[in-house]
C-alpha positions as CSV (number, residue, x, y, z in Angstrom):
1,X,0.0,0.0,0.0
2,X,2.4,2.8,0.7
3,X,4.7,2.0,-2.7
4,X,1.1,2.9,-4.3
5,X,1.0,6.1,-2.1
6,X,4.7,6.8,-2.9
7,X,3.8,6.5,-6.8
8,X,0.9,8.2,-6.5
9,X,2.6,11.5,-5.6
10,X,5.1,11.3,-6.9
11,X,3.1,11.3,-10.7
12,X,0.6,14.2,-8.9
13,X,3.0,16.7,-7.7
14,X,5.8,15.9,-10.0
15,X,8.3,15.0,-7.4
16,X,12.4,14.0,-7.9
17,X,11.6,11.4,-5.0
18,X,8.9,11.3,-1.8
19,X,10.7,11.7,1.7
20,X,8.9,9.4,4.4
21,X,9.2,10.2,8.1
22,X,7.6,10.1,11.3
23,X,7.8,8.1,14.2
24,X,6.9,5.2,12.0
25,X,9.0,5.7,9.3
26,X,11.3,3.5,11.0
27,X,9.5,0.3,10.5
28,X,8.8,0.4,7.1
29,X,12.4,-1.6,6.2
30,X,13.5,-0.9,2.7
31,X,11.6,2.5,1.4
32,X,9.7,1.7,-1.6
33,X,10.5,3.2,-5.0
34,X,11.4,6.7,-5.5
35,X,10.9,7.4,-2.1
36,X,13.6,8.2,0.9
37,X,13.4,8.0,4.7
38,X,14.3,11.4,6.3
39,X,15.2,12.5,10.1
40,X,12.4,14.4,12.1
41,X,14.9,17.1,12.6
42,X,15.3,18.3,9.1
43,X,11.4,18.6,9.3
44,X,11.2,22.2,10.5
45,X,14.2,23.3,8.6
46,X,12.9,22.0,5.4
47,X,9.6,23.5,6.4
48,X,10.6,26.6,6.9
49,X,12.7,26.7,3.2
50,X,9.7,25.4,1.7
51,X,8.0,28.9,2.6
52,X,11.0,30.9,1.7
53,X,12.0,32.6,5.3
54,X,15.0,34.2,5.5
55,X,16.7,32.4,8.3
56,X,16.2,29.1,9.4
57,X,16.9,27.3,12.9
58,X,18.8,24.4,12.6
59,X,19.9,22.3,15.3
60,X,23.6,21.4,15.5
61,X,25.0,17.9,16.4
62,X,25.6,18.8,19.5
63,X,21.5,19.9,20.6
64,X,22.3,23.6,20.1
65,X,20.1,26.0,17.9
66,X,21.7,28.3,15.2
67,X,20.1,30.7,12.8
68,X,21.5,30.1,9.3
69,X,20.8,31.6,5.4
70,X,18.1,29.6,3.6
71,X,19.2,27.9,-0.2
72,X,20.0,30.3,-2.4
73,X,18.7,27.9,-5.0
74,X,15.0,27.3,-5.3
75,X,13.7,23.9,-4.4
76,X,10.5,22.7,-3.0
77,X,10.0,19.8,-0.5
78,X,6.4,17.9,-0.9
């Protein structure tokens, strides 16, 4: 069912590749097709690039939060 769900979306928003996350994301094994599993903490720093603010928090290795530049490039994340 989700390598239908993958395919699905990936042919309606005309995605590179589908990233799957959430606490779950774990337990799917080997991602299906054209789709990737991501860490929760890029979540809110790809969230924030998909709506084009200026800086975005990012959390370091260590647990600390910085501030840093967005892309340059445009990209979008579905």
């Amino acid at each position: 069912m989700l390598a239908e769900v993958v395919t699905f979306l990936k042919a309606s928003f005309e995605a590179d590749y589908i990233m799957l996350g959430g606490g779950n994301a774990k337990k799917v094994g080997r991602p299906p097709p054209w789709s990737r599993l991501g860490s929760n903490l890029f979540a809110f720093r790809g969230g924030y690039r998909l709506w084009g603010l200026e800086l975005t928090p990012t959390l370091t290795p260590d647990g600390r939060q910085e501030e840093l530049p967005a892309a340059d490039q445009e990209w979008r994340m579905i």
